[in-house]
ROKE-340237 format. One record per residue: residue number from 1; residue in one letter; x, y, z of N, C-alpha, C in turn. Coordinates in steps of 0.02 Angstrom, whole numbers. Example, Ala and Ser with C-alpha at 12.3 -4.5 7.8 and 13.67 -1.06 7.14 Angstrom:
% ROKE-340237
[1 'A' [660 -284 390] [615 -225 390] [660 -165 390]]
[2 'S' [642 -112 354] [684 -53 357] [645 2 394]]
% end
This chain:
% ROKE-340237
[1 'X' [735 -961 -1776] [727 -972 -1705] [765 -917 -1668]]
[2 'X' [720 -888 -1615] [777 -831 -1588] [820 -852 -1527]]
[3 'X' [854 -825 -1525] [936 -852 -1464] [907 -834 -1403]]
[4 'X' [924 -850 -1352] [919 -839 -1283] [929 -770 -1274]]
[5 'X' [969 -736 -1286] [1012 -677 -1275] [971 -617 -1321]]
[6 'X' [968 -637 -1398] [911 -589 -1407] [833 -587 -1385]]
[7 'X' [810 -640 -1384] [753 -623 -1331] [759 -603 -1261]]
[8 'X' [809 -620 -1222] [799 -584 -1148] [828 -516 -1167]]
[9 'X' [849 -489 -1249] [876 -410 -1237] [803 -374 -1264]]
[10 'X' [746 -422 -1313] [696 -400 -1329] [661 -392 -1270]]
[11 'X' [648 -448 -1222] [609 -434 -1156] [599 -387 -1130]]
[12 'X' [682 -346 -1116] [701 -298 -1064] [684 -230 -1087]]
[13 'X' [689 -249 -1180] [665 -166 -1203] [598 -159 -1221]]
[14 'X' [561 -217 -1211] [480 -213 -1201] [461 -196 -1137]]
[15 'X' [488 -243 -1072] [466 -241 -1025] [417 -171 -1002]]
[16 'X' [469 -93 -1006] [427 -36 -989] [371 8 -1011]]
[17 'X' [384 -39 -1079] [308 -29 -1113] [242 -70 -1109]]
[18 'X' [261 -118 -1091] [204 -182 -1059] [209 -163 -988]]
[19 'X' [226 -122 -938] [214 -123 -860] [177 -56 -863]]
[20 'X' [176 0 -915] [128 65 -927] [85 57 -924]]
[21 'X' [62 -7 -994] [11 -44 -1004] [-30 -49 -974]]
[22 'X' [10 -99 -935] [-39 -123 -870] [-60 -92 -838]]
[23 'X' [-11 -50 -790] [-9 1 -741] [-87 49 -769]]
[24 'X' [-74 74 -857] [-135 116 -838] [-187 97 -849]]
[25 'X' [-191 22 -868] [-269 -8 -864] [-291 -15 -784]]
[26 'X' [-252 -43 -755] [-267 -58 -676] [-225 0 -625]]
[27 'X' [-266 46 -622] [-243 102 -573] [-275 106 -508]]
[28 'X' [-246 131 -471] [-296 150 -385] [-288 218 -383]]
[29 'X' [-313 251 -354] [-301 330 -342] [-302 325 -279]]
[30 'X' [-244 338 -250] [-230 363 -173] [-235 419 -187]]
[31 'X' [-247 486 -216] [-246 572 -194] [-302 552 -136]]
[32 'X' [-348 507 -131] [-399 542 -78] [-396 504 -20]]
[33 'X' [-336 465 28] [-313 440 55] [-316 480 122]]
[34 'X' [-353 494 163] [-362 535 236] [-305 559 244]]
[35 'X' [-275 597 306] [-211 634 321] [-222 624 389]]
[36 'X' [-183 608 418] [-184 600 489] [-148 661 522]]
[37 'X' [-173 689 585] [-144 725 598] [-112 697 679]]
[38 'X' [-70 700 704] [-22 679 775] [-79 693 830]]
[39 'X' [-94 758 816] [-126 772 867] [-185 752 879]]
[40 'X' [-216 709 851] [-299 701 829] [-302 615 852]]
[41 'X' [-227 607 867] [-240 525 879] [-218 516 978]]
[42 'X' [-260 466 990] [-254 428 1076] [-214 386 1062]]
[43 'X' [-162 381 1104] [-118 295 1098] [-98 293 1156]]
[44 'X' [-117 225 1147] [-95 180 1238] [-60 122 1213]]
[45 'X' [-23 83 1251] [-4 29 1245] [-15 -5 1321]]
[46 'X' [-33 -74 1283] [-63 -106 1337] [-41 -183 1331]]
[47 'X' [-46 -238 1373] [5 -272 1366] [-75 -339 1316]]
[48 'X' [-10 -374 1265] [-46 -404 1249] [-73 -485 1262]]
[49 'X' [-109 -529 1229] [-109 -598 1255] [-110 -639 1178]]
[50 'X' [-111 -703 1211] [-87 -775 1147] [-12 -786 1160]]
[51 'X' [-4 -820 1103] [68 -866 1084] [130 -804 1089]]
[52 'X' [172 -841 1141] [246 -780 1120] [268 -788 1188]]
[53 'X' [233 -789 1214] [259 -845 1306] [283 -748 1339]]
[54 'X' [340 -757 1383] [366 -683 1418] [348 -607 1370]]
[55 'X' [376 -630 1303] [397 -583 1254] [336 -551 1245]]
[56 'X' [267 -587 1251] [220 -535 1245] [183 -542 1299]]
[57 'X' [161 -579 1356] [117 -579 1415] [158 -519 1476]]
[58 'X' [207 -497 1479] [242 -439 1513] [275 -395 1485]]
[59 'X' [245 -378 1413] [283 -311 1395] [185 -292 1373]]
[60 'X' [219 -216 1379] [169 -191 1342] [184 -148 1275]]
[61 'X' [169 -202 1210] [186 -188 1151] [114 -196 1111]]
[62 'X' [64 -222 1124] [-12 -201 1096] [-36 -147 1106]]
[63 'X' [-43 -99 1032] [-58 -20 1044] [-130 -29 998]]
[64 'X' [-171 17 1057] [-242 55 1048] [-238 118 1012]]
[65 'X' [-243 132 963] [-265 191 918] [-316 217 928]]
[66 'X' [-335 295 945] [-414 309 945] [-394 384 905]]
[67 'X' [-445 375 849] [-445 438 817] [-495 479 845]]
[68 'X' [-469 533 870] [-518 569 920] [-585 592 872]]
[69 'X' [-581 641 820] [-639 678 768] [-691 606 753]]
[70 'X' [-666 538 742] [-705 514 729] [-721 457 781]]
[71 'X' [-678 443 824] [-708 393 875] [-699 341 854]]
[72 'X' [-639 315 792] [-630 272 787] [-578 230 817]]
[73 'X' [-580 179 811] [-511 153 877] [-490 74 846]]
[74 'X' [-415 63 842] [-389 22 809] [-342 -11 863]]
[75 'X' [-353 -71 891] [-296 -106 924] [-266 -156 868]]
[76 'X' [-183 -165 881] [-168 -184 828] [-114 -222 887]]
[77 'X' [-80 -289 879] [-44 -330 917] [-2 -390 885]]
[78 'X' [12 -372 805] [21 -409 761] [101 -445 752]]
[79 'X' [128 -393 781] [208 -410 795] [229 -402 886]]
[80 'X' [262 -425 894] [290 -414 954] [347 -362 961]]
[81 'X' [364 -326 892] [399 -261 939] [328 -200 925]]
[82 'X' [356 -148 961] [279 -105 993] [300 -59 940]]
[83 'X' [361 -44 898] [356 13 825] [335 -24 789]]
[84 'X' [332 -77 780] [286 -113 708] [230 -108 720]]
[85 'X' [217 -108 773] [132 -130 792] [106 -53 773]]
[86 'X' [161 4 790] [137 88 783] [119 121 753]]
[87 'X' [164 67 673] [165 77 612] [106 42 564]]
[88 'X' [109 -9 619] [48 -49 581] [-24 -13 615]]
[89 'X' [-43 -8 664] [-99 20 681] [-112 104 636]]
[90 'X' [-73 141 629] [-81 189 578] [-85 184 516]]
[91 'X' [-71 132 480] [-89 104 427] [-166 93 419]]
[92 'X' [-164 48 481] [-234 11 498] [-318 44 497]]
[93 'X' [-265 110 532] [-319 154 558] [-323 219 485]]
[94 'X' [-287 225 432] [-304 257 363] [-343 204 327]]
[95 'X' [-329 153 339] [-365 99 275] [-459 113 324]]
[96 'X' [-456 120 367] [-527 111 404] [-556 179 388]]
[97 'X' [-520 237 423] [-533 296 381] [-567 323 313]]
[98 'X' [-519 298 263] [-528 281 195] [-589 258 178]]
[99 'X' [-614 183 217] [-680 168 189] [-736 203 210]]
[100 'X' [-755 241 279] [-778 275 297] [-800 328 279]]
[101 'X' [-754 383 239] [-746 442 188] [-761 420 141]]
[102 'X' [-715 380 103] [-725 369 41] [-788 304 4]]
[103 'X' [-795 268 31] [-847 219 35] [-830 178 -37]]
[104 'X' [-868 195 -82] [-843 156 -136] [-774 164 -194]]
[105 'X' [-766 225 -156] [-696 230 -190] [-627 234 -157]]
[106 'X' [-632 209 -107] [-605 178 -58] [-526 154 -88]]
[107 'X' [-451 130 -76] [-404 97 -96] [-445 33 -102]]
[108 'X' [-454 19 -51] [-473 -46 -68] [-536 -77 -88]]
[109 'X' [-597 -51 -95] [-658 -52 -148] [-608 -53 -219]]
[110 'X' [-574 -11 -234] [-535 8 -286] [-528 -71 -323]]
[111 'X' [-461 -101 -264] [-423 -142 -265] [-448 -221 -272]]
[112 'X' [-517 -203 -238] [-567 -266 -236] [-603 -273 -325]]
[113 'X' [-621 -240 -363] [-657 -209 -418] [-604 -229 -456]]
[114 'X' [-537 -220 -450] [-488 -230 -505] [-498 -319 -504]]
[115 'X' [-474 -352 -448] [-462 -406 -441] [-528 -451 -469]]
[116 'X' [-581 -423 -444] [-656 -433 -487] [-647 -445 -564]]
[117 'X' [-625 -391 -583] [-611 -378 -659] [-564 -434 -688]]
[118 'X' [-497 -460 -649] [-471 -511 -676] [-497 -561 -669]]
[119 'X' [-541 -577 -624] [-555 -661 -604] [-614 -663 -672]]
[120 'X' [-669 -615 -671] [-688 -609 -731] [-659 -624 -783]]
[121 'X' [-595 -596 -809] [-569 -612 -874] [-552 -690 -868]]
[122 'X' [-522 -701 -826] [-493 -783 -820] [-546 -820 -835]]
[123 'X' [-604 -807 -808] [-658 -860 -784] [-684 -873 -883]]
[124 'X' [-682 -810 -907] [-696 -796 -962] [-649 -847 -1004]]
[125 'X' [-585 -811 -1018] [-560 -852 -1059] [-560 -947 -1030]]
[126 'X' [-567 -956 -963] [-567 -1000 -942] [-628 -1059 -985]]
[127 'X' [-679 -1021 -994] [-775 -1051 -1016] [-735 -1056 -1100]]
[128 'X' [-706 -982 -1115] [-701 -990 -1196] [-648 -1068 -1237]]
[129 'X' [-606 -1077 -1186] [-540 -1125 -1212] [-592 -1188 -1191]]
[130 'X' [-623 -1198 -1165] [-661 -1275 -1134] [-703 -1291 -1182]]
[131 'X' [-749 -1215 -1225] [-797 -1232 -1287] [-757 -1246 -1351]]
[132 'X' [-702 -1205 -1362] [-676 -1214 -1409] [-644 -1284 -1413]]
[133 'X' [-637 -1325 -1355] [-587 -1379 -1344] [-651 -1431 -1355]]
[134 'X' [-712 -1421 -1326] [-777 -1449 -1365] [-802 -1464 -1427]]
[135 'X' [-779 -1413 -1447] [-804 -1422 -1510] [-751 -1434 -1550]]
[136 'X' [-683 -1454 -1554] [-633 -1473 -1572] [-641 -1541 -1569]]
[137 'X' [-686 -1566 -1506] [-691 -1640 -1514] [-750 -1705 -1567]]
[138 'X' [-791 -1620 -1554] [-832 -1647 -1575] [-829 -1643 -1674]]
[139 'X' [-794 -1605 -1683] [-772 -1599 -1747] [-732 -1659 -1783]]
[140 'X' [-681 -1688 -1742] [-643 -1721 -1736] [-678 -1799 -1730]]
[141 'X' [-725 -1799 -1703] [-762 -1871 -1681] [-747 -1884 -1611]]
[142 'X' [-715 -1881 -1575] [-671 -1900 -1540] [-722 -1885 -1454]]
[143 'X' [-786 -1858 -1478] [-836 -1844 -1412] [-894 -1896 -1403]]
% end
């Protein structure tokens, strides 16, 4: 039987070889991730509405993104301070980018396809343990 202590010291010296593993079965490639340039973007802030009472009906912390080359435009109002929202709308506005350019190879086409791939495996081993547990019964008498 192994001790507590040697298995959590086996764990730790497996661990970086099982996270490679993984890592290089399920990869994304950001190299083709758009580049934003400062100058290429419109920003306004404008005041926003909903739940948050003063803190958001009289400030203006909801920011409009417009990427000029493509005419795309991202309002984003997700936090109530106006650098999160700045940070988040530029985020917002590469992930939109991204699918646009990249279409099916997209981060997140990517990211969608992986997650595809596991529910697949689950669903899989999921069908395989239910037949085998079938026919265990039926072997058994017991169906």
């Amino acid at each position: 039987m192994l001790s507590l202590k040697y298995f959590c010291r086996l764990q730790r010296s497996l661990a970086p070889i099982l996270s490679t593993h993984i890592a290089s079965k399920h990869t994304v490639d950001y190299s083709q991730l758009p580049k934003i340039n400062e100058s290429d973007l419109a920003e306004q802030f404008v005041r926003g509405s909903g739940p948050g009472g003063s803190a958001v009906n009289k400030n203006a912390n909801c920011v409009v993104l417009t990427h000029i080359p493509t005419g795309t435009v991202i309002k984003c109002h997700i936090s109530r301070c106006q650098d999160d929202n700045r940070k988040l709308a530029r985020d917002m506005l590469i992930a939109k980018l991204d699918e646009l350019l990249n279409g099916e190879n997209s981060v997140a086409a990517q990211k969608k396809r992986i997650d595809e791939q596991k529910h697949k495996k689950t669903e899989y081993k999921k069908k395989k343990r239910a037949q085998l547990k079938e026919d265990w019964k039926k072997r058994e008498g017991l169906a």
